[in-house]
Every structure is written in C-alpha cells, then in structure tokens.
C-alpha angles and dihedrals in degrees: 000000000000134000133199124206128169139206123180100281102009131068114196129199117195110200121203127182125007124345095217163122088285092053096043097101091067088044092086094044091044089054099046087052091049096051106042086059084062101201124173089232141046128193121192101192093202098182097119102040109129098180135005126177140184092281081052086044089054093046092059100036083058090053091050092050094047094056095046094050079063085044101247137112151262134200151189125236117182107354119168116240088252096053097055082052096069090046089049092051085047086063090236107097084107076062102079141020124253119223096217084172106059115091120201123238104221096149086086093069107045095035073059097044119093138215118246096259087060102251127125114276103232119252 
C-alpha cells in the first residue's frame, strides 16, 4: 500500500508491505499523481517495506528521475540495507538521498498488534 501526503513544498509517500511485481499495476497511477503535484522534494518513508525488488526498484527509480528532471529531490527514510542493494545493483543508488538519520517507529504496530487468543500482546 502506498500512501501520498503533501506539504507545501514536500510530497511524501509512505510505502507498507512488499515493493513488487504484485504491486506493480498502482505504481502508474501513484507516479502521475506524484508528478503532477509537482513538489521540489520527495520523500519515500520505507519503514514498513517488507520486500522490494527490482520492478519496486524501477518505480522508484522513475520517481527519482521525475523529480530531478524539475530539478528537485528525492530521499530515502528508513530503507532497509537490502533495499538500498537492489538499488545499488541497479546502478541508481547516486539517484536519490538517503535519510541515515531517520529511525522507524515500528513500536506502534506491534504494541497494537494482538496474540491469537485476542488479547493484547505486552509492550
């Protein structure tokens, strides 16, 4: 799932689940939409990818590419190691900026979560 938020001068996508093959048929309509908001800077928030392959890599190598023809940015917040290996091996990891400093909050989701039984898994 992806979702699309906007400030002023940022648009921010926040990516959950797998970046993928099976995901590929929102990708067109998630760019458009990104582009046509033409915002200087994009943000992809990847805490909660859980896969991303090389049609997830493409996507957002065609995002990144998009913005820096309008000469704007696009970074990374919160990409796994291996993520940022298959855009490595796609030889665009120069493409985009990675946000090091940006630390996912996952704790929401599993305080959240709950056991099979139904009741609350313990924090």
């Amino acid at each position: 799932m992806i979702e699309i938020s906007t400030s002023s001068t940022t648009t921010t996508l926040v990516v959950s689940g797998d970046l993928d093959l099976a995901e590929r048929d929102q990708f067109p309509v998630v760019a458009s939409r990104v582009v046509g908001l033409r915002r200087q800077l994009l943000v992809i928030d990847m805490c909660r990818v859980t896969f991303m392959d090389s049609t997830g890599a493409a996507f957002l190598i065609s995002l990144a590419d998009a913005g820096a023809k309008r000469g704007g940015a696009t970074v990374l917040r919160g990409a796994d190691p291996r993520d940022l290996f298959v855009l490595e091996v796609c030889g665009a990891l120069e493409m985009f900026r990675i946000d090091d400093e940006h630390r996912c909050d996952l704790d929401e989701a599993s305080e959240t979560s709950e056991q099979p039984d139904g009741a609350p898994t313990p924090a």
